[in-house]
LUMNU-873101 format. One record per residue: x, y, z of N, C-alpha, C in turn; residue in three letters; residue number from 1. Coordinates in nm, 2 decimals, decimal comma. Atoms other than C-alpha are relative to their C-alpha. Example, Ala and Ser with C-alpha at 12.3 -4.5 7.8 and 13.67 -1.06 7.14 Angstrom:
BEGIN
+--------+--------+--------+--------+--------+--------+--------+--------+--------+-----+-----+
|   n.xx |   n.yy |   n.zz |  ca.xx |  ca.yy |  ca.zz |   c.xx |   c.yy |   c.zz | res |   n |
+--------+--------+--------+--------+--------+--------+--------+--------+--------+-----+-----+
|   0,09 |  -0,12 |   0,00 |   1,23 |  -0,45 |   0,78 |   0,09 |   0,12 |   0,00 | ALA |   1 |
|  -0,09 |  -0,11 |   0,00 |   1,37 |  -0,11 |   0,71 |  -0,08 |   0,11 |   0,08 | SER |   2 |
+--------+--------+--------+--------+--------+--------+--------+--------+--------+-----+-----+
This chain:
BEGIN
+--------+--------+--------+--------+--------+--------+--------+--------+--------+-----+-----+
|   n.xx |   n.yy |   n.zz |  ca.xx |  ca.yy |  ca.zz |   c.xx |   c.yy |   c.zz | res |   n |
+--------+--------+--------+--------+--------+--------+--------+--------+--------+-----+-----+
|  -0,09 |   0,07 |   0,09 |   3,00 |  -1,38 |  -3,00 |   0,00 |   0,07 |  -0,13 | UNK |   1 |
|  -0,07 |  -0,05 |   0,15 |   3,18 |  -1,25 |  -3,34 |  -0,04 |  -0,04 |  -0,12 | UNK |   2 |
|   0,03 |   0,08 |   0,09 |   3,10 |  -1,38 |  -3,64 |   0,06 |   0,09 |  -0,10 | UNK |   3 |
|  -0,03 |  -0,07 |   0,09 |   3,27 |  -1,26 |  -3,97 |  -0,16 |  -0,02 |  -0,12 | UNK |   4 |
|   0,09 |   0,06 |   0,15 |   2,97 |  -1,29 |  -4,27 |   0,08 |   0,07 |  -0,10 | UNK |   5 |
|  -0,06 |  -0,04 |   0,15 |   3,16 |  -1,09 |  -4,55 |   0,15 |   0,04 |   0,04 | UNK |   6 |
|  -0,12 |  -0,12 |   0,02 |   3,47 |  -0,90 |  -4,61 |  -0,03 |   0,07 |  -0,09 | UNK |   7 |
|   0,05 |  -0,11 |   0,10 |   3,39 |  -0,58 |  -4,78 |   0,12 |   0,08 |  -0,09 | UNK |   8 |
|  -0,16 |  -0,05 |   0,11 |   3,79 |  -0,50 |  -4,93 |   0,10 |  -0,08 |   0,14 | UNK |   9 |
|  -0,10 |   0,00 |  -0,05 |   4,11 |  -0,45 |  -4,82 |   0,09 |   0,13 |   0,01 | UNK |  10 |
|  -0,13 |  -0,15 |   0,06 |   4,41 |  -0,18 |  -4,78 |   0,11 |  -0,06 |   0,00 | UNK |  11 |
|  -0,14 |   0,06 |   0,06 |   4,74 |  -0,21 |  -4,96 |   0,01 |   0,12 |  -0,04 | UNK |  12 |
|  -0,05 |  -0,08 |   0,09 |   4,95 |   0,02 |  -5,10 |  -0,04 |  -0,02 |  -0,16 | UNK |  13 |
|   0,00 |   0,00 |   0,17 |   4,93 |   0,07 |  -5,53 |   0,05 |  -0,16 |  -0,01 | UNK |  14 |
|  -0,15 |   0,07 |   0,04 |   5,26 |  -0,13 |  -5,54 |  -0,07 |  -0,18 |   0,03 | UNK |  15 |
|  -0,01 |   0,18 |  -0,10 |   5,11 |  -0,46 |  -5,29 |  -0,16 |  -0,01 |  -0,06 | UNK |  16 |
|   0,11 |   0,03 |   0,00 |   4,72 |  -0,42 |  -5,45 |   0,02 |  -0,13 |  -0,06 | UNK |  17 |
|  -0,01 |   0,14 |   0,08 |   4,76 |  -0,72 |  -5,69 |   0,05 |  -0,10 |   0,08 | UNK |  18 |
|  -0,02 |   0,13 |  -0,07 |   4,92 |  -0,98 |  -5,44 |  -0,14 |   0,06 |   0,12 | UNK |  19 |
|   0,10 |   0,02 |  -0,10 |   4,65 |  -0,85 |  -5,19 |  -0,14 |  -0,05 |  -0,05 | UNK |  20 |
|   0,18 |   0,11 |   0,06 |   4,35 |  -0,96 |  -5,43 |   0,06 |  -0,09 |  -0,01 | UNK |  21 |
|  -0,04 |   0,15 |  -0,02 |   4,50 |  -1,24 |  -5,51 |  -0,02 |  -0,14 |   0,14 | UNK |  22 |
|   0,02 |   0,02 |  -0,12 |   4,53 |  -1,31 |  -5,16 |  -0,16 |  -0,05 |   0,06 | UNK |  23 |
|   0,09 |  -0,01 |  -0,03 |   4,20 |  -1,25 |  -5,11 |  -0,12 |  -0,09 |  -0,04 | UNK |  24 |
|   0,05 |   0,21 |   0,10 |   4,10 |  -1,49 |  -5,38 |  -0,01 |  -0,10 |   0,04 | UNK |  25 |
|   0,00 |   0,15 |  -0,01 |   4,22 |  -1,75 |  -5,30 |  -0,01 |  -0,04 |   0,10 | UNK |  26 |
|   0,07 |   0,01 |  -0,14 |   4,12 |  -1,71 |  -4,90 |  -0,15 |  -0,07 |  -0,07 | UNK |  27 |
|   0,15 |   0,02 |   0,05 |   3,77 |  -1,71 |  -5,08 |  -0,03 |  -0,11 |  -0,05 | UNK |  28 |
|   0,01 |   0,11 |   0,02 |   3,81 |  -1,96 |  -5,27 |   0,01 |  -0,15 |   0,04 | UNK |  29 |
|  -0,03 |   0,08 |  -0,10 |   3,96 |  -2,19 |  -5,01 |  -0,10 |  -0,04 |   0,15 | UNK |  30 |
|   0,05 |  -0,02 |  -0,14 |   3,71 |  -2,11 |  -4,75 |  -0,11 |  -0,11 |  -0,04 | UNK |  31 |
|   0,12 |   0,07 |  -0,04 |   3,51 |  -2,37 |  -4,61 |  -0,02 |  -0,07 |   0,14 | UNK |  32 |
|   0,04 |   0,04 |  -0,12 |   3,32 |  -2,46 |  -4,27 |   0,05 |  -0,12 |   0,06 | UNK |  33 |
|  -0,01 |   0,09 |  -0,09 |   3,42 |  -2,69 |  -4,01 |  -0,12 |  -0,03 |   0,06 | UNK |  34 |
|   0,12 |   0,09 |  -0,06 |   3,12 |  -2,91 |  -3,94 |   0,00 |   0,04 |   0,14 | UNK |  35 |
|  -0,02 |   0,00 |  -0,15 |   3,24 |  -2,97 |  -3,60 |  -0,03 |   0,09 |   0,09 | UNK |  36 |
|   0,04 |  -0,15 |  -0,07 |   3,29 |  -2,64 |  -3,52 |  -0,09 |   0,03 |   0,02 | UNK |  37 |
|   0,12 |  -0,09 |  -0,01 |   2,99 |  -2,48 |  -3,62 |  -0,10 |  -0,13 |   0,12 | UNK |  38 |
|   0,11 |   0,09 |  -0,08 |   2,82 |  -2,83 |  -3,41 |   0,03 |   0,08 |   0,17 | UNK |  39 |
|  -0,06 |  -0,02 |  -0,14 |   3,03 |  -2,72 |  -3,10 |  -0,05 |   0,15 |   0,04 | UNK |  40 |
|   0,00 |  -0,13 |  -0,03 |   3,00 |  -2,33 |  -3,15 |  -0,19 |   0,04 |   0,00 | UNK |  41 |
|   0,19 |  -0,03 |  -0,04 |   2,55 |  -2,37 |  -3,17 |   0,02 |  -0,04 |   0,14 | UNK |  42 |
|   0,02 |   0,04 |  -0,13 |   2,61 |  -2,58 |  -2,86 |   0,04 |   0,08 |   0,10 | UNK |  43 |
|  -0,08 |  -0,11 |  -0,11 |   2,79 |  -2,34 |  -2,69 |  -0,09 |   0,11 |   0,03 | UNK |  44 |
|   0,09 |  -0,10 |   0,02 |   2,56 |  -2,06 |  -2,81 |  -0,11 |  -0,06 |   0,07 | UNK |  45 |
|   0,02 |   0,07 |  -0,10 |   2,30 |  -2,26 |  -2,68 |   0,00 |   0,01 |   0,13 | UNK |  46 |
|  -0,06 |   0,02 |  -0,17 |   2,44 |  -2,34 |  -2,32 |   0,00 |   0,14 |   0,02 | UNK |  47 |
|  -0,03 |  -0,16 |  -0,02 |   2,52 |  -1,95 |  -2,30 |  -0,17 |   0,02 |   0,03 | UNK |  48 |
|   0,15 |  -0,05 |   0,00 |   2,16 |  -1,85 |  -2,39 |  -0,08 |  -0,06 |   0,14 | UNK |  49 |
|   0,11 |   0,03 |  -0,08 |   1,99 |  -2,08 |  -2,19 |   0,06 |   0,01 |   0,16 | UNK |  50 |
|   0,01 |  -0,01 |  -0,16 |   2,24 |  -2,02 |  -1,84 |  -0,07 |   0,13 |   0,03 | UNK |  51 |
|   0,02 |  -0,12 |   0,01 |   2,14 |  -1,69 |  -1,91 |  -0,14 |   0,03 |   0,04 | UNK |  52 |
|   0,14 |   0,05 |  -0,03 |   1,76 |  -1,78 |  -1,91 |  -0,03 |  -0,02 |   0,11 | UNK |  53 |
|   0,01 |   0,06 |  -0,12 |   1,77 |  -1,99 |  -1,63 |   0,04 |   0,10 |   0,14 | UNK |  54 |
|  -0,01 |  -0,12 |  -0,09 |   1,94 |  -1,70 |  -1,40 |  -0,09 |   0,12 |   0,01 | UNK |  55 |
|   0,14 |  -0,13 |   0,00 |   1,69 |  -1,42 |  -1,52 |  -0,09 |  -0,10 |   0,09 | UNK |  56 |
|   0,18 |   0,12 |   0,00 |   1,37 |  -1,71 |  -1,45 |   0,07 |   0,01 |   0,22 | UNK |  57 |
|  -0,01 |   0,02 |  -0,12 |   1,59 |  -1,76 |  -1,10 |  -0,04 |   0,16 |   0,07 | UNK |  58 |
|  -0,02 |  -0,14 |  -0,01 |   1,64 |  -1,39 |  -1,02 |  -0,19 |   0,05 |  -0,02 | UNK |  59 |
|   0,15 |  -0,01 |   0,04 |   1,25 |  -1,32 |  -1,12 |  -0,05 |  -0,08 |   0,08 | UNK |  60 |
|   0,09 |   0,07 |  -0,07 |   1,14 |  -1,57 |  -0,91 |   0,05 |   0,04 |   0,14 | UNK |  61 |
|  -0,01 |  -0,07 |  -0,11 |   1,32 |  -1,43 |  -0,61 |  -0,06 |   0,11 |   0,02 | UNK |  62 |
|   0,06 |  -0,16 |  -0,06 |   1,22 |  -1,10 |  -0,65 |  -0,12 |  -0,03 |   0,06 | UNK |  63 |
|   0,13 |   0,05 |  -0,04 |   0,86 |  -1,23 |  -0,67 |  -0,04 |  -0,02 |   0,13 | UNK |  64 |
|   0,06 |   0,06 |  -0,12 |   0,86 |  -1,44 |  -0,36 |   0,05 |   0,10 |   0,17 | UNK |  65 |
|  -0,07 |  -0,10 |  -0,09 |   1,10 |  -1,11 |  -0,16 |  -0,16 |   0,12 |   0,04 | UNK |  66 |
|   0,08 |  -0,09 |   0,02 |   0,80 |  -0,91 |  -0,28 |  -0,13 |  -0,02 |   0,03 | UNK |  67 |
|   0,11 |   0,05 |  -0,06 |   0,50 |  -1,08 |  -0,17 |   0,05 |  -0,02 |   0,16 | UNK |  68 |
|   0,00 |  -0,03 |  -0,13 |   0,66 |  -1,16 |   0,18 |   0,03 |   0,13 |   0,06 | UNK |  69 |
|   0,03 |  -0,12 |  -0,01 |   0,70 |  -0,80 |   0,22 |  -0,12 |   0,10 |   0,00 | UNK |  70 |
|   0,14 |  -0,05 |  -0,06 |   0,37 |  -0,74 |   0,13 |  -0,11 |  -0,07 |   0,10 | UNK |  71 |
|   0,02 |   0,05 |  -0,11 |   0,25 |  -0,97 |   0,38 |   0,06 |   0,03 |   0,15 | UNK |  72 |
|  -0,03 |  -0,09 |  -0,14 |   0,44 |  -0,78 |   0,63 |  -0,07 |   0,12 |   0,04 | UNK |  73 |
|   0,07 |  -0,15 |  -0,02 |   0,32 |  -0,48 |   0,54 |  -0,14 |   0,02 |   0,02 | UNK |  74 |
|   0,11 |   0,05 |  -0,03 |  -0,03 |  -0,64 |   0,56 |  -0,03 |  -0,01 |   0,15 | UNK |  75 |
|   0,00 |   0,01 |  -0,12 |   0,03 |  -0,76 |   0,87 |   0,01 |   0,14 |   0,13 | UNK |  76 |
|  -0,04 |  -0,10 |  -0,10 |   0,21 |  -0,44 |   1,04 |  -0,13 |   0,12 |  -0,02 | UNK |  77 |
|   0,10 |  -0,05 |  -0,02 |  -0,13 |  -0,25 |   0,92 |  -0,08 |  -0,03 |   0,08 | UNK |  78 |
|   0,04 |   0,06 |  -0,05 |  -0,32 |  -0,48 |   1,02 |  -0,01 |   0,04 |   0,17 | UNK |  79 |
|  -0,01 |  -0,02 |  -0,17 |  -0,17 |  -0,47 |   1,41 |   0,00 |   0,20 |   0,05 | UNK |  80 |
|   0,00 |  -0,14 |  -0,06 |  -0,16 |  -0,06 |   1,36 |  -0,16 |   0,03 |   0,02 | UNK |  81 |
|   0,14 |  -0,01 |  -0,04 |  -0,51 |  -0,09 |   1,31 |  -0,09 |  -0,01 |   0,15 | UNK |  82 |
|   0,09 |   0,06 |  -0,14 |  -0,62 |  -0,30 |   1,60 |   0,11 |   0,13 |   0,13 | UNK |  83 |
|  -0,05 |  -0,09 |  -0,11 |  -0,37 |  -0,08 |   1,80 |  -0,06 |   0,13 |   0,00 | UNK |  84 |
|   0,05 |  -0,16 |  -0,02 |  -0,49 |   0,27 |   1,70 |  -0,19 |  -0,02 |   0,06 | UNK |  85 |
|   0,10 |   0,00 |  -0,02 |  -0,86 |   0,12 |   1,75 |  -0,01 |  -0,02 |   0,15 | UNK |  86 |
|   0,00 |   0,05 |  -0,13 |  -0,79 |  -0,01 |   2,10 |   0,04 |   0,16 |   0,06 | UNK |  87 |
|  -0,01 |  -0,16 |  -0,06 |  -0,62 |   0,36 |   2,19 |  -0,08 |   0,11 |   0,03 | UNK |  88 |
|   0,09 |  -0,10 |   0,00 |  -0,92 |   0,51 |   2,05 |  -0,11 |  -0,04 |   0,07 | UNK |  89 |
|   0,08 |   0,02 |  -0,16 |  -1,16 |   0,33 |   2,28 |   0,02 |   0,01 |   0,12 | UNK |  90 |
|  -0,02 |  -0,04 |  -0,20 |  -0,99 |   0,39 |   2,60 |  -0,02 |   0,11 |  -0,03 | UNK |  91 |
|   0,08 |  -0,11 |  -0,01 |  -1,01 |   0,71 |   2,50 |  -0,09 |   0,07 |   0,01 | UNK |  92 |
|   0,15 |   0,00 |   0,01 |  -1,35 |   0,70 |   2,43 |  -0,08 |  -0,01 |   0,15 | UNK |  93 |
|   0,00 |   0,05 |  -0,18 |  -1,37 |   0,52 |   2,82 |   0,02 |   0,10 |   0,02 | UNK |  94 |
|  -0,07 |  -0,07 |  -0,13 |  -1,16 |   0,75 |   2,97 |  -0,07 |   0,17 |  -0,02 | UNK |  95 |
|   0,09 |  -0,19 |   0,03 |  -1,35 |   1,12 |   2,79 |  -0,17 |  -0,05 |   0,09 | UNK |  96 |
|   0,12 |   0,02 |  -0,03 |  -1,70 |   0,93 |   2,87 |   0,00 |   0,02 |   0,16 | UNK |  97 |
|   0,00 |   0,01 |  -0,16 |  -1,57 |   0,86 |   3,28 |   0,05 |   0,13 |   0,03 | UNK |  98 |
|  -0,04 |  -0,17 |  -0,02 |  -1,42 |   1,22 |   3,26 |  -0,15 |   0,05 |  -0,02 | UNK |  99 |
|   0,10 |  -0,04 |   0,01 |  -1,77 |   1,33 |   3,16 |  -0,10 |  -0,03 |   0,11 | UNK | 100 |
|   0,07 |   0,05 |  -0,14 |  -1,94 |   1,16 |   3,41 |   0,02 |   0,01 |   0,10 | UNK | 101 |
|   0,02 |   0,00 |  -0,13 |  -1,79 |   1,27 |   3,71 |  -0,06 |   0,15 |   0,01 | UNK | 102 |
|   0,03 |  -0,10 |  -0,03 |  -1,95 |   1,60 |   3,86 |   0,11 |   0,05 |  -0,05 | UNK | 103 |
|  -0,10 |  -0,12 |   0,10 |  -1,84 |   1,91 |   3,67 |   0,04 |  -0,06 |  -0,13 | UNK | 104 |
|  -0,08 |   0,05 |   0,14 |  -1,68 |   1,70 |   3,40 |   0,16 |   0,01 |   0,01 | UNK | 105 |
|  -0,16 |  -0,08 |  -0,01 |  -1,33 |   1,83 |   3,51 |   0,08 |  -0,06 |   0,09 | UNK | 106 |
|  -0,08 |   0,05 |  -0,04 |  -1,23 |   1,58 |   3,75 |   0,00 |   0,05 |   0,14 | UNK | 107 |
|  -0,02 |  -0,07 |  -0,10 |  -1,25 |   1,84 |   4,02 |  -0,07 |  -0,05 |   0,13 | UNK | 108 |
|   0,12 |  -0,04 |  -0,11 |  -1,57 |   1,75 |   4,22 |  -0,06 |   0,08 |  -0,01 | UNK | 109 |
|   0,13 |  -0,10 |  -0,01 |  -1,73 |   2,00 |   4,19 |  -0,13 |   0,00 |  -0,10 | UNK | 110 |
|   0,11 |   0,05 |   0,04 |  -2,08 |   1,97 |   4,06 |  -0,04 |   0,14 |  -0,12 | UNK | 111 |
|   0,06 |  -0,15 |   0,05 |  -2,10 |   2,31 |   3,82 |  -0,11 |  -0,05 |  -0,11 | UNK | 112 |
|   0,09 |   0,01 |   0,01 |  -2,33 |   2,10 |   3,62 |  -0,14 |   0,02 |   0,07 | UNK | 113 |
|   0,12 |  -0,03 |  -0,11 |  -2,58 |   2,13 |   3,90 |  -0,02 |   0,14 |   0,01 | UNK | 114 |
|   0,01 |  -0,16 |   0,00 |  -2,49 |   2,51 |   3,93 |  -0,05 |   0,02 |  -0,09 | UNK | 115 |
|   0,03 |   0,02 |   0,15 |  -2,55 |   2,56 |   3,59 |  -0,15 |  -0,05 |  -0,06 | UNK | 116 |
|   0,17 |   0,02 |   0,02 |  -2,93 |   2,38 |   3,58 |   0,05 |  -0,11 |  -0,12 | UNK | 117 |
|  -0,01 |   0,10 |   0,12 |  -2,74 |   2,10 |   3,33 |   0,01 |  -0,15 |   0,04 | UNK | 118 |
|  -0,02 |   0,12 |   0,01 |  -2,66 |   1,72 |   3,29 |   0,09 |  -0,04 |  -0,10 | UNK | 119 |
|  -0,08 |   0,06 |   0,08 |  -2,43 |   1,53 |   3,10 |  -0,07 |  -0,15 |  -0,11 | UNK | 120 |
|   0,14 |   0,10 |   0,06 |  -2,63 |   1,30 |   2,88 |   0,13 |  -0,09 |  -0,15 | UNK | 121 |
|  -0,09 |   0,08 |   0,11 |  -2,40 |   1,03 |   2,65 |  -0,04 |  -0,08 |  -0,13 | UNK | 122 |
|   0,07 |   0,10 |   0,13 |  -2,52 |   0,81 |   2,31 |   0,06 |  -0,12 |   0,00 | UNK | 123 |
|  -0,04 |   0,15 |   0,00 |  -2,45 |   0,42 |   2,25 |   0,14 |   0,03 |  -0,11 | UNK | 124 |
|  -0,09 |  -0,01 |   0,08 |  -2,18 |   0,56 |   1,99 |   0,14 |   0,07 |   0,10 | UNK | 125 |
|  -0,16 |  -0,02 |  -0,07 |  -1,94 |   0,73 |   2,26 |  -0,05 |   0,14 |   0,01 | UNK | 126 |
|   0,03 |  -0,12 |  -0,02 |  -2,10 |   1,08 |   2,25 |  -0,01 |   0,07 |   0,08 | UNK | 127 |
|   0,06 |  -0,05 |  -0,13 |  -2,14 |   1,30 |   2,54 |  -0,04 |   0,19 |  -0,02 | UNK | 128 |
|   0,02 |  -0,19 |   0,01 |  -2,26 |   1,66 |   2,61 |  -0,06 |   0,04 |   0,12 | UNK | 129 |
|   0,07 |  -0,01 |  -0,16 |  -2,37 |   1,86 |   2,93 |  -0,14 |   0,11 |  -0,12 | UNK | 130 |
|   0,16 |  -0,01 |   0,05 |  -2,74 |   1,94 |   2,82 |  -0,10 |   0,08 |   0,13 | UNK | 131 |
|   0,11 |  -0,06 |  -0,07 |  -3,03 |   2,15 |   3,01 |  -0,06 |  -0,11 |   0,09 | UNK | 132 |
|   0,04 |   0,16 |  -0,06 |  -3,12 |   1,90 |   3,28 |  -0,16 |   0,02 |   0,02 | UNK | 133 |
|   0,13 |  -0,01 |  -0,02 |  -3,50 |   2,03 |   3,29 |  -0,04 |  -0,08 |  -0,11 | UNK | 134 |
|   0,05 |   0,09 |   0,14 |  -3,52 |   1,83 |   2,92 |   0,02 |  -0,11 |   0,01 | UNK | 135 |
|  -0,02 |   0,17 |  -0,02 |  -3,61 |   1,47 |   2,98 |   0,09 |  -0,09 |  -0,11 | UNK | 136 |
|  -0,04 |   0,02 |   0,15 |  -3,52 |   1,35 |   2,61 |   0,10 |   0,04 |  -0,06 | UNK | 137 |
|  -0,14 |  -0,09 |   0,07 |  -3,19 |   1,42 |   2,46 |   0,02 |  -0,11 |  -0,10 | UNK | 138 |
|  -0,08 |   0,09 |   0,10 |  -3,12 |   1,29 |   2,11 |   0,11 |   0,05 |  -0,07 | UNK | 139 |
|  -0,14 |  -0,08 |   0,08 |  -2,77 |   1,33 |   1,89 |  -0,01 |  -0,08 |  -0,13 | UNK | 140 |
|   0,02 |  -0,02 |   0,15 |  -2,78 |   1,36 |   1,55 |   0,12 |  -0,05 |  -0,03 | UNK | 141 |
|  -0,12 |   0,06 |   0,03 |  -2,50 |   1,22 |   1,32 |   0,13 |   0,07 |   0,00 | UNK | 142 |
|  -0,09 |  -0,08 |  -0,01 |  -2,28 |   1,47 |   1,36 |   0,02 |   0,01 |   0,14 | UNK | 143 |
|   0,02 |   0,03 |  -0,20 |  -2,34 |   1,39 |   1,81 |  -0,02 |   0,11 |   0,06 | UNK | 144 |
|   0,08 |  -0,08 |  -0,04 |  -2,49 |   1,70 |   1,84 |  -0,12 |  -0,03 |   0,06 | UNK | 145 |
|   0,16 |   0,04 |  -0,16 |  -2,78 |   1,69 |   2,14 |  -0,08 |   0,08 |  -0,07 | UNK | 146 |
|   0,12 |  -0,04 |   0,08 |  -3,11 |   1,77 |   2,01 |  -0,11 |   0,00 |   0,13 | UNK | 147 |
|   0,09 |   0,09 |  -0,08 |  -3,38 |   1,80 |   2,29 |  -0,19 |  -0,06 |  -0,08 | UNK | 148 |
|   0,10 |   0,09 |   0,10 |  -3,66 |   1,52 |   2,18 |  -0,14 |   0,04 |   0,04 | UNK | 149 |
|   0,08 |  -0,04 |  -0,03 |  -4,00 |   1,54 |   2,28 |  -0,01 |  -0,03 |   0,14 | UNK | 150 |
|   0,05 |   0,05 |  -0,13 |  -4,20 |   1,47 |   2,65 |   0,01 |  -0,13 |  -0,01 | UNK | 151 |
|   0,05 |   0,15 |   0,01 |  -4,32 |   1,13 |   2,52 |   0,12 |  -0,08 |  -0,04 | UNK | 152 |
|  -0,12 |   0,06 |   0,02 |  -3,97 |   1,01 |   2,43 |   0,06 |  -0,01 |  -0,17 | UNK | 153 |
|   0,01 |   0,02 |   0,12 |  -4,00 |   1,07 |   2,05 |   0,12 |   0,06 |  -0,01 | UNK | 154 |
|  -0,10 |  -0,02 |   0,04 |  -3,70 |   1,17 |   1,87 |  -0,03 |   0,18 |  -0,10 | UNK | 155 |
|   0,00 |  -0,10 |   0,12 |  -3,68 |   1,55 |   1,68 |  -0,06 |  -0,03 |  -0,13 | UNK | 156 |
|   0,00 |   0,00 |   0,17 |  -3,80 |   1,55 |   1,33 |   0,07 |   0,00 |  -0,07 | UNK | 157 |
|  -0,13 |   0,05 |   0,11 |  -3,66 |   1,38 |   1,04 |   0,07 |   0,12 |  -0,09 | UNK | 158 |
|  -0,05 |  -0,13 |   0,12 |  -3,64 |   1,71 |   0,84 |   0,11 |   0,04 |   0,08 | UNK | 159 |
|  -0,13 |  -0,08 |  -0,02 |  -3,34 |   1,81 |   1,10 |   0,10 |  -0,09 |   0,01 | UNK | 160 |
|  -0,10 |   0,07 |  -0,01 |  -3,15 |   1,51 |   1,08 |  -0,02 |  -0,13 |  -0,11 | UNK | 161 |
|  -0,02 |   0,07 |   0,09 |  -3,06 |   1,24 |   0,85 |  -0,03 |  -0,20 |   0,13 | UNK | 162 |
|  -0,07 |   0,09 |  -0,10 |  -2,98 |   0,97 |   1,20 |  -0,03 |   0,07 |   0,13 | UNK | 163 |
|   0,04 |   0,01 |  -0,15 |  -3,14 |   0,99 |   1,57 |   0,09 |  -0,12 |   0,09 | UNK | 164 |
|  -0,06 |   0,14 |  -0,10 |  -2,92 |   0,81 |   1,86 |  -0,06 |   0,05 |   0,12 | UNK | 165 |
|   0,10 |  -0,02 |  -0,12 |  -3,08 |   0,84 |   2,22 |   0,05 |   0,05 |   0,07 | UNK | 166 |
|  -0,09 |  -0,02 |  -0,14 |  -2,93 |   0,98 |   2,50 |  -0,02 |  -0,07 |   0,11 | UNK | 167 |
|   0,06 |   0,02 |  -0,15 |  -2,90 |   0,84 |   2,83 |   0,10 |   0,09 |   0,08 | UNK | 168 |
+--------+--------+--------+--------+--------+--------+--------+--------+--------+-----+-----+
């Protein structure tokens, strides 16, 4: 909204300056507020401001509640990639462990473990490895590297590992 507060001159020719002060005078002199007005033109101002308010406050409050159900999707759709990539990576884990486990390891039948003088020996973590089968004892370190343990079932020495898991 507009508002005049001053008048700072005018332009006239030479000839027309004197009737244009004049003019100007006696605007000046004459001027005075309409109550009404100025009651009607706050209220207006006013009503303006505050539909104005009220649509930002709306508008802010949608984004808000667009932006949290979104992050609750995106919660969620982690969420189910998780449990999906975890579930993928245990059959895997099944299916390398039962591939390990059959003679050879390869699926074939054939027993080149046995040729070979080895075994396949696994840990409670999902580990496996084909290992010297004359070594009763097989431990895996945190990194699932096979370690062979002692006779009596003891585990390698702590100075080579931080974490002993057992083999069977």
């Amino acid at each position: 909204m507009w508002l005049i507060y001053r008048i700072a001159g005018y332009l006239a020719t030479p000839a027309e300056a004197p009737l244009a002060a004049s003019a100007i005078h006696q605007l000046l002199g004459t001027f005075q507020m309409n109550p009404q007005w100025l009651v009607s033109f706050a209220r207006e101002c006013s009503d303006t401001a505050g539909n104005v308010i009220r649509e930002s406050n709306a508008i802010t409050q949608s984004t808000i509640q667009r932006i949290q159900q979104e992050d609750q999707q995106s919660a969620q759709q982690m969420a189910d990639w998780q449990k999906n990539s975890d579930a993928q990576f245990k059959n895997f884990q099944r299916n390398e462990r039962a591939r390990m486990a059959t003679p050879g390891g390869d699926g074939t039948g054939h027993d080149y473990n046995a040729q070979l003088n080895q075994k396949t020996v696994c840990n409670s973590v999902g580990d496996c490895a084909p290992v010297d089968a004359s070594v009763t004892n097989w431990w895996f370190d945190c990194s699932g590297t096979p370690h062979p343990g002692s006779e009596g079932g003891d585990p390698p020495p702590s100075s080579e590992s931080a974490c002993w898991n057992k083999g069977n």
